[in-house]
N, C-alpha and C positions, 0 to 999 in steps of 0.2 A: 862086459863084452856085449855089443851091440853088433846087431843084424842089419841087413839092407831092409828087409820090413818094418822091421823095427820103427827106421829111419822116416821111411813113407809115413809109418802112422803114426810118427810124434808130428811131423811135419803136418799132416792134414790133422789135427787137435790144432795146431796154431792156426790152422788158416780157419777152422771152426770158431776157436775162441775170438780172433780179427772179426769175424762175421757178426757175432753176437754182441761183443764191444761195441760197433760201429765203428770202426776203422775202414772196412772194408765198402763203405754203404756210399763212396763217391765214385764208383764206377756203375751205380745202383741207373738204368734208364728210368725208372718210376718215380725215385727220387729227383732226378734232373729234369722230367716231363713236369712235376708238381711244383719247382723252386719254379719254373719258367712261368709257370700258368697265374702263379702270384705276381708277378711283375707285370701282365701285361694287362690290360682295363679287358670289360669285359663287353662282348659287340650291342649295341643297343640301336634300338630304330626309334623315328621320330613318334612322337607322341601320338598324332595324328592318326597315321598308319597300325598303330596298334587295337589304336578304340575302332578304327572302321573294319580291321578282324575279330574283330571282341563283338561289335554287332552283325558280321554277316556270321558267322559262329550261332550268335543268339538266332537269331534266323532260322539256319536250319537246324537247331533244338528245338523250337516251336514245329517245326515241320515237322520233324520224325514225332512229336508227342502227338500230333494233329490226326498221323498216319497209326500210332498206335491207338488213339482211340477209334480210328474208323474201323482198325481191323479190326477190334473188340468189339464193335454196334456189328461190324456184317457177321460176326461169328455167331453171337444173340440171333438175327434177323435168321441167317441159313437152318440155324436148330430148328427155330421157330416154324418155319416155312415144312419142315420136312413131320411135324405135328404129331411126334414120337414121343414126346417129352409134356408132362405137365407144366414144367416151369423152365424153358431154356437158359437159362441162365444158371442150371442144375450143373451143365457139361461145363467145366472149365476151361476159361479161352486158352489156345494153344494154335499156334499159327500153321502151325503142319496140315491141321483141319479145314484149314482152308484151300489145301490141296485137292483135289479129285479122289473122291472114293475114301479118304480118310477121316471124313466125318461120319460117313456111315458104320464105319469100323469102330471109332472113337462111342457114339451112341450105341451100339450092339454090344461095348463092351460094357458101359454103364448099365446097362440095363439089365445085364447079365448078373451084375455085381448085384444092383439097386434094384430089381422090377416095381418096386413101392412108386418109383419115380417115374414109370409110363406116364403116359398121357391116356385117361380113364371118357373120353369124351363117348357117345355109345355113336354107334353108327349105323345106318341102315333102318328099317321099319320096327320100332321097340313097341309099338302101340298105343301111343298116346299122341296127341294133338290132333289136329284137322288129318282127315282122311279125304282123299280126292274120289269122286263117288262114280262109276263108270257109266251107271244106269242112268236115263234120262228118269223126269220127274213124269209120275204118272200120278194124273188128277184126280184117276176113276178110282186105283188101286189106293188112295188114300180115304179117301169117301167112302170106301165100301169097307177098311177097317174099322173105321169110327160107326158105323150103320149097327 
């Protein structure tokens, strides 16, 4: 004794097992897009046309590599300039630093981390070298030391 369910679900087991078989695989669109795509040659341009995109391509690769080493010397040169740093080439390049205000942030935090890697140059009057003398030279006052 068989049911109307029944029915249905032997019914969709065959249209399962058709599927799995490959019976079912010619009404498949992926399958007919893909038989199609083998028959047909595939578009090519003239030889010419290809190598003169091939070197304006090469072109601007030389440019952006051009453009990344500059940002990299001006990222060097701004450290440098700002005389925080013993060795600018300490801060690692990073292009955001080359934004407004985010070099200073970038070094505050280094520094924060690293204080070893300040820049140790002394500044102001330490007491050595030539001293600029305010007093004029007095002839008498020197003659009458030595007297």
């Amino acid at each position: 004794m068989t049911t109307v369910g029944d029915e249905a679900t032997t019914a969709g087991n065959d249209v399962n097992d058709d599927m799995l078989s490959g019976d079912a695989t010619e009404n498949d669109p992926a399958d007919a897009l893909s038989q199609s795509e083998g028959t047909e040659e595939p578009e090519t341009f003239p030889r010419e046309y290809v190598e003169k995109l091939r070197q304006e391509n090469g072109k601007y690769r030389q440019r952006a590599a051009k453009a990344d080493e500059y940002a990299q010397r001006l990222h060097v040169e701004l450290v440098r300039a700002t005389g925080r740093l013993a060795d600018p080439t300490d801060l690692p390049f990073d292009l955001e630093h080359l934004e407004d205000g985010n070099l200073e942030d970038a070094i505050d935090k280094l520094l924060e981390h690293k204080p070893h890697l300040a820049s140790r140059r002394p500044k102001g009057d330490i007491g050595q070298g030539a001293t600029p003398s305010s007093a004029s030279v007095d002839l008498a006052g020197i003659l009458r030391s030595r007297a």
